[in-house]
N, C-alpha and C positions, 0 to 999 in steps of 0.2 A: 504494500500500500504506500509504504513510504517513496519507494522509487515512484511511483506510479504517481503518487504528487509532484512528484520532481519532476519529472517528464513534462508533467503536465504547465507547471510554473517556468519550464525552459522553453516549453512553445509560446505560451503566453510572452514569454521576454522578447524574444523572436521579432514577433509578431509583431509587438511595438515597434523594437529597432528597424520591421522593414519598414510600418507605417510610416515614421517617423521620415525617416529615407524618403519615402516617394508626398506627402506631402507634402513638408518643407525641404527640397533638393539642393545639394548643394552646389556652389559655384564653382568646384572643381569635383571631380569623378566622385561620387560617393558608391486486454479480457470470460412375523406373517404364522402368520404359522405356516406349515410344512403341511402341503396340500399330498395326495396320493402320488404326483409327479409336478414336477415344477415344471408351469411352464417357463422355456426361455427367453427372457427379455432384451433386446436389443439398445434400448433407449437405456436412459436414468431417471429414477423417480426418490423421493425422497419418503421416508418411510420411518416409524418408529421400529426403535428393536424387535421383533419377533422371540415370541416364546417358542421353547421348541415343543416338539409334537410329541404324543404319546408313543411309548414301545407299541412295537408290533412283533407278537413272538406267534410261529407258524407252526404246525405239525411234525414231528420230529419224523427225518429219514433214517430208518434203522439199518439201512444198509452201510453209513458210512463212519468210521469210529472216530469218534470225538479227541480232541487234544487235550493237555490241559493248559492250565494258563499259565501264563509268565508271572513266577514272583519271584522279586531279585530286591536285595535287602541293600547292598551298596550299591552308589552312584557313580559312576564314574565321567571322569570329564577328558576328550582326544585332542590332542592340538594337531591344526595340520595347518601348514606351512610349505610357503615357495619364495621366490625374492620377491611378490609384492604385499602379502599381507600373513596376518596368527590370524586364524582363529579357534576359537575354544569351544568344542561340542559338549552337551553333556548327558547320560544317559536318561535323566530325568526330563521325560518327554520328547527327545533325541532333538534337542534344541540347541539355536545355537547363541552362547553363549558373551561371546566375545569377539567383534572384526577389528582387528587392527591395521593399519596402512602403512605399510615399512617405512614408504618412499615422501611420507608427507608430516611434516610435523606439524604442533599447536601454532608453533609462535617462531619466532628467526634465533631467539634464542639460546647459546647452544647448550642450556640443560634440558630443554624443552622434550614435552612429552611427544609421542605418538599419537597421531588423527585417528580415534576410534570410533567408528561408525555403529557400534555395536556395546553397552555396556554393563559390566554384570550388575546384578541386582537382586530383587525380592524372583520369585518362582514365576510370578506373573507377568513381569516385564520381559523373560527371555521371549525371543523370537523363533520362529518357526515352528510353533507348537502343533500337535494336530489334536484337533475334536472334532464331534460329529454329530446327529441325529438321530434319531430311533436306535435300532439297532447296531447303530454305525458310532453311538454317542462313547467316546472314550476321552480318559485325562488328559489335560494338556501337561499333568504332572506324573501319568503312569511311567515306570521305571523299564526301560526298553536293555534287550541281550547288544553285545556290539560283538562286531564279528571279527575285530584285530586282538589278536592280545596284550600288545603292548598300549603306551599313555601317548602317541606322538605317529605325525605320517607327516613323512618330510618327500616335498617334490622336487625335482631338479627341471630346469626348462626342458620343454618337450614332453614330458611325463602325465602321465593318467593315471590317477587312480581312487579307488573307490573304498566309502566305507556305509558299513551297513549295519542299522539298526531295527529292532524283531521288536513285537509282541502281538502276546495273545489274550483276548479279554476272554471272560468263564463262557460267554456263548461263543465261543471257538472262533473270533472273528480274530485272524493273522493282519498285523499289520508291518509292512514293512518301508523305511525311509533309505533309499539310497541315494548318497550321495556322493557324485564322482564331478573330482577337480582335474585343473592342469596345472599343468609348471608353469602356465605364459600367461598371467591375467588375474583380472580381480572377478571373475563369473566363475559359478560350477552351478550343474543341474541335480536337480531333485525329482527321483522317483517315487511316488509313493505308490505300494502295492496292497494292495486290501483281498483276501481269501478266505473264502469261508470254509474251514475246515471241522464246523461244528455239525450238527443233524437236526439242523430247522432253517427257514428261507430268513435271510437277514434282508432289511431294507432299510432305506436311509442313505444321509450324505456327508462325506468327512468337511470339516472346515479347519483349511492352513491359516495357521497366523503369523502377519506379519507387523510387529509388535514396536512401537517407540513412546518412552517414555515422557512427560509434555509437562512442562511449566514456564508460567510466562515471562520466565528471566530468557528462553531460547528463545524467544524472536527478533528476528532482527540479527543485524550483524553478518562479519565478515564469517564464512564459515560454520555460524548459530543455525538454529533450525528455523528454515520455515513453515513445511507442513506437507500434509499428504498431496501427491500428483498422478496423476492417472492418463493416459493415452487412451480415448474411446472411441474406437472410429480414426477419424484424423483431426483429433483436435483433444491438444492438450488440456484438461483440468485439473483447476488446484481448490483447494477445500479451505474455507474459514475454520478456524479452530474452535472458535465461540458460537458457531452454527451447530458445528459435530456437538457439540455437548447437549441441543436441545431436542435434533434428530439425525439418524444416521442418514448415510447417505449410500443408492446402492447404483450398480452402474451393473449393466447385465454381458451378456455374452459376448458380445461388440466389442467389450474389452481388451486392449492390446499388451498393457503393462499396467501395473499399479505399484506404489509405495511412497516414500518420504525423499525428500529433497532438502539441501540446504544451500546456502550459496552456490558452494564449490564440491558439493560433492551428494550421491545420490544411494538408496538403496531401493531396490526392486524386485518386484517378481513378474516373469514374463509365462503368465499359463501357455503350455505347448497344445496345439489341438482345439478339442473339444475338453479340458480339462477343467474349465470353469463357469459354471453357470452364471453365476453373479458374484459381486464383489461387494459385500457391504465396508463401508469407513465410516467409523463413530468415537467417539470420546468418550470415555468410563472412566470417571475418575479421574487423575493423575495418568491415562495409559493412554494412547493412539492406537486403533487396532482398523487394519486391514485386514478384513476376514474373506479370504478364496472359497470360494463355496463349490465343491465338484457336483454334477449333475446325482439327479436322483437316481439310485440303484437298487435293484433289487437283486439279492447273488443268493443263488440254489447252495446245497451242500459240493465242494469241491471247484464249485466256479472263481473266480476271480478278474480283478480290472486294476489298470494301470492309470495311473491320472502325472503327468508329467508338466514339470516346471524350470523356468529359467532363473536363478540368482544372480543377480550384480548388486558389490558393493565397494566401492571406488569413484575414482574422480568424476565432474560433470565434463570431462574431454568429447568434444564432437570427435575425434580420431579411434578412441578406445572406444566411445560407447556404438560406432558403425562397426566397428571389426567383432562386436557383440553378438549385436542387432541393430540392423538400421534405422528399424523405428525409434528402438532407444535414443537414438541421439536425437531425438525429438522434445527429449525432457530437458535440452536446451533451448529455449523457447525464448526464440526472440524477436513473437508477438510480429506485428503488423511490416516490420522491417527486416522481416527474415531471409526475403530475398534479394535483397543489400547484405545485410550483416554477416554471414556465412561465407561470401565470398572474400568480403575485405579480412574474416578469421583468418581464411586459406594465404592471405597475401603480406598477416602477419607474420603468421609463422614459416612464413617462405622466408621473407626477408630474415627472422631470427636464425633460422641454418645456415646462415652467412654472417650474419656479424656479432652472435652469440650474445645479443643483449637487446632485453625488449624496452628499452628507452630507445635506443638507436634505432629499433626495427617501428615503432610509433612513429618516431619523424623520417623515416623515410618513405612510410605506408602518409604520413599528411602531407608532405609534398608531392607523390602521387598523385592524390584526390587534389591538390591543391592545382595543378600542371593539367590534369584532364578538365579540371573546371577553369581554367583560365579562362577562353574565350569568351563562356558566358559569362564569365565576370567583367571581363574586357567593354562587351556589351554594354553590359548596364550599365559600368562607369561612364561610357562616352554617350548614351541615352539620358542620364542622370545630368550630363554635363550639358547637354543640347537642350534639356528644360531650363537651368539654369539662365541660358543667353534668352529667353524669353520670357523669363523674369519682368522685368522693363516694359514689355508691352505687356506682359498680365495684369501689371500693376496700373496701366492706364485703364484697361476693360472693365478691371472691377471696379476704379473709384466711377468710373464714366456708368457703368449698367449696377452702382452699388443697390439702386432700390427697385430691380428690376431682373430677378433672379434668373428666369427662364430664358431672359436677353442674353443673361451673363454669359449662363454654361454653353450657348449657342455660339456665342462672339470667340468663346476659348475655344471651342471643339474646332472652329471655324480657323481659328487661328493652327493650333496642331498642325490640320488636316494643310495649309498652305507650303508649311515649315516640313513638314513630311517628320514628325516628330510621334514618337508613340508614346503617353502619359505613362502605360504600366511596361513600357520598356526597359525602365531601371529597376521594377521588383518582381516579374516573375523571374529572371534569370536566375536571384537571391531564392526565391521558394524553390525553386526545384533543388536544389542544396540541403533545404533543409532536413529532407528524407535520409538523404547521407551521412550529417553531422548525428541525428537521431539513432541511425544504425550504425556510427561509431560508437558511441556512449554506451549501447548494449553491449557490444563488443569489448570495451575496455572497463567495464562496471562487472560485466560476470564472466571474465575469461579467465580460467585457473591457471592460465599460464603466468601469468602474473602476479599470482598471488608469490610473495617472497620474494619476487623480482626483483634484484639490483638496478639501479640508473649508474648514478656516482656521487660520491664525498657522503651528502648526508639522504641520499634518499636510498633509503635499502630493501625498499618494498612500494613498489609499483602499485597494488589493489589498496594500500592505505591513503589518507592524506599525508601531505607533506606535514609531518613531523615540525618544523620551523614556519611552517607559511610563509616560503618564500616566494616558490613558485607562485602561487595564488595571487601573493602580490604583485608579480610582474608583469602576472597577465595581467592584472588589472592598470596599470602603466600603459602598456602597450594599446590596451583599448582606447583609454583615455587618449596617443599619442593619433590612434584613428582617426580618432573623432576628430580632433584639433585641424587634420591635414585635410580633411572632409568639413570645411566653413558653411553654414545654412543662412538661410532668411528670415530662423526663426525669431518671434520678438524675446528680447530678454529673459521673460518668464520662463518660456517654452526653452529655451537652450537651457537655462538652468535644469531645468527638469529633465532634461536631456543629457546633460551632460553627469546626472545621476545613475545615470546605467553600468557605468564602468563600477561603482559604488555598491550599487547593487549584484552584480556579476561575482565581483570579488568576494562578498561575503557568502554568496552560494556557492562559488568554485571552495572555500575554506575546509571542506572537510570531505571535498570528493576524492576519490583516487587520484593518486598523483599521475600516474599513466594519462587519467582521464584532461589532467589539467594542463600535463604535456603538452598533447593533441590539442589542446583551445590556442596555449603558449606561441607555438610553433607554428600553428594557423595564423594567427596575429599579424606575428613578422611576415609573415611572406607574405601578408595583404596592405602592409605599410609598405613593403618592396613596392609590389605592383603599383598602388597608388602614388608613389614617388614617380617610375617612369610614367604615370600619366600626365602627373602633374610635370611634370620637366620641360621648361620651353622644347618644342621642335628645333 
């Protein structure tokens, strides 16, 4: 919400400074219960929790001999690890526990902790629990068999492997969670297997949880939490957290992904298939629960079904999360300027594999943008300047037709039209820019490559504000020195008021990423360049 003002308050600013531009010119260039089968829902509706359904217990088959159940009195917990993240399983609901991110720390500091996407808690907070319905209803805390027998599964790149967790509830329903990783990534997939190996028809439907704990110190912020995101169809959703609390929210088969999001970094589940009928997301308490709901089942003695899932928990990178899923890189969302903003990503990080530093790869990606927009700037400057020398006579038109309005704008259009002079010549050239400067700021406001990023001396992190306000302050200099070289016809008043922009700019630029303030900096000068060669006698 907060960006989402900001946006909004930098078009408004915009918006003035063109006005401003094209009225006063200057003189030189200027967003149930559990029926017998569910039906599947395509859409989203919003809905209160559902209670779940009564048992349905069937006839027993006596042809097929019963199992008995899993009771296992110790817990144990599996760490499995590769070079980019731990994490910590535990047999207790075969959930997991702990994700850590090798490659990313809290802070630049170098005691600093590890970025945990995942973190231990009460029983209710872990994630990826399984429960269910009717006969399908089991703990999110029953204690599951693990199929290694050591405490640790260590990957090397290239590497696959799998670990597997069992049980069986007293009406012989087998469940089992496999989970197989690689050596190359922060994804692994999840098998869940459900068999009935009991002697009566089970029916029902499992629900995965995907679990984040919520208070409202995580909003906000570089790297905090923002909240649940969902891909439905082709279009990104994000969930208020203060809504979830008063009803859930469910989003049906259409569904492509779902999970949490925070700045810079993302955790999700991508059901494979037909493996999820609906998706409800609610607030309980202190917890965030994305609950995967598999379709309704009914399984004979010996039958069994497979419901298969995709894990990522790792950076918000558009490069890692396409080498995923392509959809996934969709939870980089950026909204209305995405087909802007994506390309100028690709053109950052180009330039960074050549001069290893994303302050330098910023000014050289804004004099780019700066070089392909010359000519329309070029334009408007000398359009801007051609209203200007007509100034003189405007100003005889209006005292001569001042009480005689309809004469006036006649006499001026009349005049334009002789002079071959276009009035919005000097500010559409400026709008169509502004879609670009827009899909920069996405670009430099949520791009994790920057997060930690060095410039030089005292800036040592690119996604924060400048630390000293310097930058900020120079932009704001620099605009000021715009303005100055760009003289109007406004009266007194109106320049004052004008010349408040810079004033205001400054104190907004104060606390934006310094990357982002870069980018205005570096914009500045090259437009006081140009305005000098326009200005420059012939």
């Amino acid at each position: 919400m907060e960006n989402k003002n900001t946006l909004i308050a930098l078009t408004l600013m915009l918006v003035v400074w063109i006005a401003f531009s094209f009225i006063f010119p200057s003189r030189t260039p200027v967003p149930e219960n559990n029926p017998s089968v569910v039906e599947k829902s395509s859409g989203d509706e919003k809905v209160q929790t559902p209670s779940a359904a009564e048992s349905v217990v069937d006839q027993p088959v006596s042809q097929i001999s019963p199992v008995a159940a899993t009771v296992i009195d110790e817990v144990r917990e599996i760490t499995v690890e590769n070079d980019f993240f731990t994490a910590v399983f535990s047999s207790s609901g075969a959930s997991l526990k702990s994700f850590v991110l090798k490659q990313f720390k809290q802070t630049k500091e170098a005691d600093s902790g590890l970025v945990s996407l995942v973190s231990a808690g009460p029983e209710r907070t872990t994630t990826l629990r399984l429960e269910g319905t009717e006969n399908f209803r089991v703990s999110g805390q029953n204690n599951y068999t693990v199929d290694i027998p050591g405490a640790s599964l260590t990957l090397a790149p290239g590497e696959s492997r799998s670990l597997t967790f069992s049980f069986t509830d007293v009406n012989g329903l087998e469940l089992k969670k496999i989970f197989t990783f690689n050596g190359d990534g922060y994804d692994f997939s999840l098998q869940v297997n459900a068999r009935n190996r009991g002697l009566q028809v089970l029916r029902g439907n499992l629900v995965l949880n995907l679990v984040e704990p919520w208070d409202d110190s995580r909003k906000g912020g570089s790297g905090s939490f923002t909240g649940p995101v969902s891909l439905v169809g082709d279009k990104i959703k994000t969930e208020d957290v203060d809504d979830l609390a008063k009803e859930a929210k469910i989003y049906g088969s259409d569904l492509i992904f779902s999970g949490f999001e925070t700045t810079y970094f993302l955790s999700a589940l991508i059901p494979q298939g037909d493996a999820v009928e609906k998706v409800q997301i609610a607030k309980r308490g202190d917890v965030l629960e994305n609950q995967f709901n598999t379709p309704y089942t009914s399984l004979n003695p010996g039958d069994e079904v497979n419901f298969g899932f995709l894990a990522y928990y790792g950076p918000r990178d558009i490069d890692i999360l396409n080498t995923v899923d392509p959809r996934l890189s969709q939870a980089v969302d950026f909204g209305f300027f995405g087909l802007i903003a994506r390309p100028l990503t690709q053109v950052l990080k180009f330039f960074y594999t050549y001069v290893g530093n994303y302050g330098v790869a910023i000014i050289l990606l804004t004099v780019i943008i700066k070089l392909l927009f010359w000519p329309l700037t070029q334009k408007s400057y000398q359009s801007m300047k051609s209203m200007q020398k007509l100034q003189p006579e405007m100003a005889k038109i209006r005292e001569k037709f001042k009480n005689d309005k309809e004469r006036l704008n006649r006499e001026i259009m009349t005049l334009y039209k002789e002079k071959k002079v276009n009035p919005l010549g000097g500010c559409l050239p400026m709008v169509i820019q502004i879609p670009v400067f827009f899909a920069l700021y996405k670009v430099l406001l949520h791009n994790i490559d920057l997060r930690h990023a060095p410039f030089f001396l005292w800036i040592t992190d690119l996604s924060v504000k400048d630390p000293f306000y310097i930058t900020p302050l120079i932009m704001g200099a620099t605009m000021f020195i715009q303005q100055k070289m760009t003289p109007t016809s406004m009266d007194p008043k109106q320049a004052k008021l004008f010349m408040l922009m810079p004033v205001v700019f400054t104190f907004m630029f104060l606390n934006f990423p310094a990357g982002l303030v870069l980018y205005w900096l570096v914009n500045n000068l090259l437009t006081i360049l140009q305005q000098y060669r326009i200005n420059r006698p012939a």
